[in-house]
N, C-alpha and C positions, 0 to 999 in steps of 0.2 A: 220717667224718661223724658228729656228733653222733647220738645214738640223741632224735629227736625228741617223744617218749615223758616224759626228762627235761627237758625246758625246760617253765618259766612261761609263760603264754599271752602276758608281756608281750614275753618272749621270741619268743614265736611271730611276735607281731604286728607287734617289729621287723626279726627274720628276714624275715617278707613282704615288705615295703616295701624292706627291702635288697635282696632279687634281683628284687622290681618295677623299682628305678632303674637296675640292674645292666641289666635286660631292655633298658629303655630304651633307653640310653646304645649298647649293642651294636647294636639296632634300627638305632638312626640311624647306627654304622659303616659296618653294613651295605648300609642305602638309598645311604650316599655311594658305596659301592663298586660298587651295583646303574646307578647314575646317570650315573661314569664308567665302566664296561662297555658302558652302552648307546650313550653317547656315541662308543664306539672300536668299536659296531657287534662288540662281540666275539660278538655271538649268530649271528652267520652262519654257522652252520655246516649242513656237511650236512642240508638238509630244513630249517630252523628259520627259521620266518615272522617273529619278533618277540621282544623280548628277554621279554614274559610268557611265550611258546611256551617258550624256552629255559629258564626258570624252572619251569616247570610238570614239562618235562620231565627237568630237572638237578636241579633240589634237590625237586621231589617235591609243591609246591605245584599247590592248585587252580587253574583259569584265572583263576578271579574273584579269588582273592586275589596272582595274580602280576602281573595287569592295574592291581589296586590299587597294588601294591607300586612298578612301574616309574612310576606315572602321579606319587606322593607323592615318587618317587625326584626326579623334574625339575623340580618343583616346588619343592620346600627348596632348588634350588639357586639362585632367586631371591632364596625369603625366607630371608635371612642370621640374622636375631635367632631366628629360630621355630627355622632350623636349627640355631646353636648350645644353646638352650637344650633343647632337643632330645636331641644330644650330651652334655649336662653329667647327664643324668636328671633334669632336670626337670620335665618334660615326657612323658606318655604316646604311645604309638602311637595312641590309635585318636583322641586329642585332636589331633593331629599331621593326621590323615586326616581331620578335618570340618574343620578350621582352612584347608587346602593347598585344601580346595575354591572358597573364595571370597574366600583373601588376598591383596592384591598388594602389593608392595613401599613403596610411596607413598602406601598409604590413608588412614595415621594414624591406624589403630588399632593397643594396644598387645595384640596377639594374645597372647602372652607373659602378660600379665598375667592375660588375661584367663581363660587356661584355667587359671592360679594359683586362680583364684577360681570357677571352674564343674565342674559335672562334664562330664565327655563326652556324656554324653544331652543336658546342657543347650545343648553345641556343638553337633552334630547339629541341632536344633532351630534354631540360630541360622542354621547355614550354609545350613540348608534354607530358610527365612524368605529372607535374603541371595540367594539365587538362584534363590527365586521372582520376588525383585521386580525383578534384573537378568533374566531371562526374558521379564516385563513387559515393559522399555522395549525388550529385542531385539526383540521380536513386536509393538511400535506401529512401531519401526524401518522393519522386514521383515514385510508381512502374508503375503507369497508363504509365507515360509519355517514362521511360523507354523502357515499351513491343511495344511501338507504334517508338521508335526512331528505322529504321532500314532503310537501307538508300544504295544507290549505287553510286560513282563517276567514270565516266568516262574521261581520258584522252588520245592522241594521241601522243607516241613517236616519235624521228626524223627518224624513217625509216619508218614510216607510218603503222605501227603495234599498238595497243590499249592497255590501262592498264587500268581495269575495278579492283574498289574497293568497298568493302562490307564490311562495317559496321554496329555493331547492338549491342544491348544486349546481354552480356557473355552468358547467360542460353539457347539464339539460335542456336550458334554454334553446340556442335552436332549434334542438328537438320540436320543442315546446310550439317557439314559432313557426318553422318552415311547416309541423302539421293543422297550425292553424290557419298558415296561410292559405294551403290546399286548401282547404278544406272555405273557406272563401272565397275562392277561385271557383271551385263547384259549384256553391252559392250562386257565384254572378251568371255562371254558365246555366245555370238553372232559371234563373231569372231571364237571360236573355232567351231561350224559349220559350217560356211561359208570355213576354212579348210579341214573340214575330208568329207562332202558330196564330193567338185569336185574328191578326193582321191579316195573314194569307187566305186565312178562310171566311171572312168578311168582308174582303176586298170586294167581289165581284155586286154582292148587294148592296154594298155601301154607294159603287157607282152606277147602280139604276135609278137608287129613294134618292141620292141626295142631288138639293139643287145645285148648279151650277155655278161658280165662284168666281168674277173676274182678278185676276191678281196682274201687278203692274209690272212683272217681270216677263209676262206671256205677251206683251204691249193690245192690252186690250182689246184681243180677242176670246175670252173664254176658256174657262177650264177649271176641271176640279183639283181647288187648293189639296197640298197636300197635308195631311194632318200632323201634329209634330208629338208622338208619344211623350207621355210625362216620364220621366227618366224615374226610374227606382234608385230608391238611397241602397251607396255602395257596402255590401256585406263589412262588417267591426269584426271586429276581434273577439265580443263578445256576443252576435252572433252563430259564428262557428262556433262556439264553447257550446253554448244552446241545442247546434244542431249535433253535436257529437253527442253530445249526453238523450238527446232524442233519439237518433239511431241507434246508441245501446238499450236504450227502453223497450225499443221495439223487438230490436234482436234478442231479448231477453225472452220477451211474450214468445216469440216465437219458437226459440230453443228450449227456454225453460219455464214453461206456465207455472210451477207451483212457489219457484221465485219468485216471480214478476207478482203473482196473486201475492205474496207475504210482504212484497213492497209498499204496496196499493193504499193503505194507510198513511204512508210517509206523502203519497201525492195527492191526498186527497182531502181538503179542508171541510171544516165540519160547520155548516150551515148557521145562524140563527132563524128559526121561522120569519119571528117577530119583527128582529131589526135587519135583516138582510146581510148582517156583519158575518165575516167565515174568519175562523180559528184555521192557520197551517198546524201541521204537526209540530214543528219545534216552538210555538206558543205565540208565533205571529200575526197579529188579527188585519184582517182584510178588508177597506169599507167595501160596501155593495158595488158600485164601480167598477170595482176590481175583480168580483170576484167572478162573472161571466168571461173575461178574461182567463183567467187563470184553470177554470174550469173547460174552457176551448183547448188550450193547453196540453192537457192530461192524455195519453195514447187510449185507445178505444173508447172515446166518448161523441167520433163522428161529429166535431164542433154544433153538437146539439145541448146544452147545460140541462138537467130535468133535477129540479128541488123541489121536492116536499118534506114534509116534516117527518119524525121518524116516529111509529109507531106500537102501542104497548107487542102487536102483534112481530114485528118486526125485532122486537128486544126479544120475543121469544120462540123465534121460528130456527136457528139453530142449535137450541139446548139439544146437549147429550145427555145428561143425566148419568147415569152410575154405567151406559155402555161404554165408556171410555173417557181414559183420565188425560192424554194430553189434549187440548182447544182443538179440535179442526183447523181449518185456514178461514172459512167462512167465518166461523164465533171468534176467532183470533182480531180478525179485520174486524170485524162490530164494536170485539172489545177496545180496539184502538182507537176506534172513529168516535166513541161516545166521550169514551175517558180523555183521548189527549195521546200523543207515542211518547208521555213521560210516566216516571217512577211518580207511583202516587202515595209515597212516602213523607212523612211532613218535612218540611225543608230541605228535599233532595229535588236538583234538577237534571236528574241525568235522563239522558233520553236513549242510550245506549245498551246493547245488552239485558233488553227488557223479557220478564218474564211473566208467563200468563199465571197466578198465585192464586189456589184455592185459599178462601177465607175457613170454611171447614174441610179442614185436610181430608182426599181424598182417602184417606187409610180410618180414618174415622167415619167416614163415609158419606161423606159430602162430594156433591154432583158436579160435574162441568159442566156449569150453566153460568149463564151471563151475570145472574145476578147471585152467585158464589166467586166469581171471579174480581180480581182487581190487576192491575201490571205494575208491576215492580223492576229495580233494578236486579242485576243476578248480587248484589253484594248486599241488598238490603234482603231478599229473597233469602240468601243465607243464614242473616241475623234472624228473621223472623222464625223460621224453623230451628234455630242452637238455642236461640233467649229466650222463648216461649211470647212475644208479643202478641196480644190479642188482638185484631182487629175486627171490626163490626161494618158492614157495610148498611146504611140507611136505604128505601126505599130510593130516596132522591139521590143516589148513589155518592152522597158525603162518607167519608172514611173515616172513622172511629180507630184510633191507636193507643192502645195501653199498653202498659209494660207487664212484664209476667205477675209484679207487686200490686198490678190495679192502678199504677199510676199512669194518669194520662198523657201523651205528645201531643200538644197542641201546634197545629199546623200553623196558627196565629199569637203566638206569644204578646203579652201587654209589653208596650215598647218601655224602657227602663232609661227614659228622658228625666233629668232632671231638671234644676232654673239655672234659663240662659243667664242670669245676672251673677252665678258663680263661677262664672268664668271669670270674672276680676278678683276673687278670692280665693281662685288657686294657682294654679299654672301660668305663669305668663302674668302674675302682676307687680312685677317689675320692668314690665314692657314699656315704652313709651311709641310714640307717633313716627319715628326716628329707627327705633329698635331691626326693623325689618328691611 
């Protein structure tokens, strides 16, 4: 390889462009191979829900971008022109993924051309535009389907801060707002007592101790200045979202404790002794900082934080043994808190509809106790009792998965990289600097 050091920038700038169409061109080999795959169902393997699943878990990709990947895979196999051009590196990836959102075969538009002449954000923009307004006429179509589309995405920025998105039907929205308004309006009313009570009731001490202030508007005779409280910042939007979802926390404890106890896992991050770092439930790691915070937080903990480490004693002060086959709530919550509130299934990341899974099935006679126990999802929970999967749970609570054959799921597959330098001898090497 060139010592990149010596090349001109102009050099540089067509070296980019050439392993950008290179990228390309391989991309779309790729997706064709991802597309037929999926089509021959080769993802069924042991434990594997989906050909994303099998992505995520084989070649090492996120859900969200294996989900991408398979959804754009079946989609080029319609649009024929997008796909070749595609193929040739003409054409980017992520231009490729707004275009496959809203084109169909027949429209008569020249996609192709078009992202010739746009950038990707400007795609994005377009496809977004496109199916909003095909949304529109679904939702005058279908009003059932509309009032019931309302929906929340959550994602994690790079500073480890959160962007929660709410979408729904236009006719919700003020709902939406006028109850958050209230409900910041409550806020500020809340705050403006929490002000003027410590005032009134410290007034009278305040003008015995303190000395006496001349100020130039009394013309210099004496008197005690008056103090100017710091104004509190004005209640957000987000907020009142905060405080709503707190009052139903609370209203839960109170109505219904054995709910609110089977929640208690999902609020409750799980410590390191050593490095002080805490694990949320859905796999978001906390530095120390943070986490006395977050621990203030949580209803009934009297913004008091108490961390210690967790004890052999502790891992076995709930077992039930052979009196009873479903978890308690006590061993349920333990079992969340150590394991994680995901499927610990290899390459599954569902965190939903988990279920507490005897490793020696209860009917064989194996105990509800912590260390028989693993959580699963209820779909893998089903495969493992139809296909007879073995699992082995280690001391250090690593999970062992074989298949009924003895063959094993490795939750870490060897990644199946080949050399970067054949990329100029397959796909894409009739690319040039120009090509893309």
């Amino acid at each position: 390889m060139e010592t990149l050091s010596a090349l001109t920038v102009r050099q540089l700038e067509d070296g980019i462009c050439l392993r950008a169409g290179r990228i390309a061109a391989a991309q779309a080999e790729l997706l064709a191979w991802i597309a037929e795959f999926d089509r021959r169902q080769g993802w069924s393997g042991p434990g594997m829900l989906s050909c994303a699943h099998w992505l995520s878990w084989r070649v090492g990709l996120s859900g969200g971008a294996a989900r991408e990947q398979v959804r754009v895979a079946r989609r080029l196999e319609e649009l024929r022109v997008l796909r070749e051009a595609f193929a040739d590196g003409r054409v980017s990836y992520s231009k490729v993924r707004a275009i496959s959102r809203v084109a169909e075969p027949e429209d008569g538009i020249d996609w192709v051309s078009l992202a010739r002449h746009s950038s990707a954000a400007q795609l994005e923009k377009l496809a977004a535009g496109v199916a909003r307004a095909r949304s529109y006429e679904e939702d005058r179509a279908d009003p059932e389907w509309a009032a019931w589309r309302l929906r929340t995405r959550v994602r994690y920025d790079d500073r480890g801060g959160f962007t929660m998105t709410i979408s729904g039907p236009a006719h919700l929205l003020p709902v939406v707002r006028e109850g958050l308004d209230a409900r910041k309006a409550e806020l500020a009313r809340e705050q403006e007592r929490s002000q003027v009570a410590p005032a009134v009731d410290k007034a009278p001490a305040r003008a015995q101790t303190q000395p006496s202030v001349t100020s130039a508007d009394d013309g210099g005779k004496g008197g005690v200045a008056a103090e100017t409280p710091t104004a509190a910042p004005e209640p957000t939007d987000a907020d009142a979202l905060v405080s709503l979802a707190q009052d139903a926390l609370t209203a839960e404890q109170a109505a219904h404790p054995t709910a609110a106890r089977r929640r208690r896992p999902q609020l409750s991050p799980q410590v390191d002794p050593l490095s002080g770092w805490a694990r949320q439930a859905d796999g978001e790691l906390l530095p120390p900082s943070s986490v006395r915070a977050v621990l203030r937080s949580l209803p009934g903990r009297g913004k008091r934080p108490v961390l210690r480490p967790v004890t052999s004693r502790d891992c076995r002060r709930h077992d039930l043994g052979r009196t009873r086959r479903e978890a308690s709530l006590a061993l349920r919550e333990l079992l969340g808190t150590i394991d994680g509130e995901r499927c610990r299934f290899p390459g599954c990341t569902r965190r939903r509809n988990l279920h507490a899974h005897h490793l020696a099935f209860w009917s064989d006679g194996g105990g509800t106790d912590l260390d028989n126990l693993v959580v699963v999802c209820a779909r893998h929970h089903t495969l493992v009792h139809a296909t007879g999967f073995a699992l082995v749970l280690h001391p250090d609570r690593r999970l062992e998965v074989r298949t009924a054959d003895g063959v094993p799921v490795l939750h870490h597959p060897a990644q199946p990289w080949g050399d970067a330098a054949d990329l100029a001898l397959g796909p894409g090497q009739h690319v040039t600097a120009q090509t893309l």
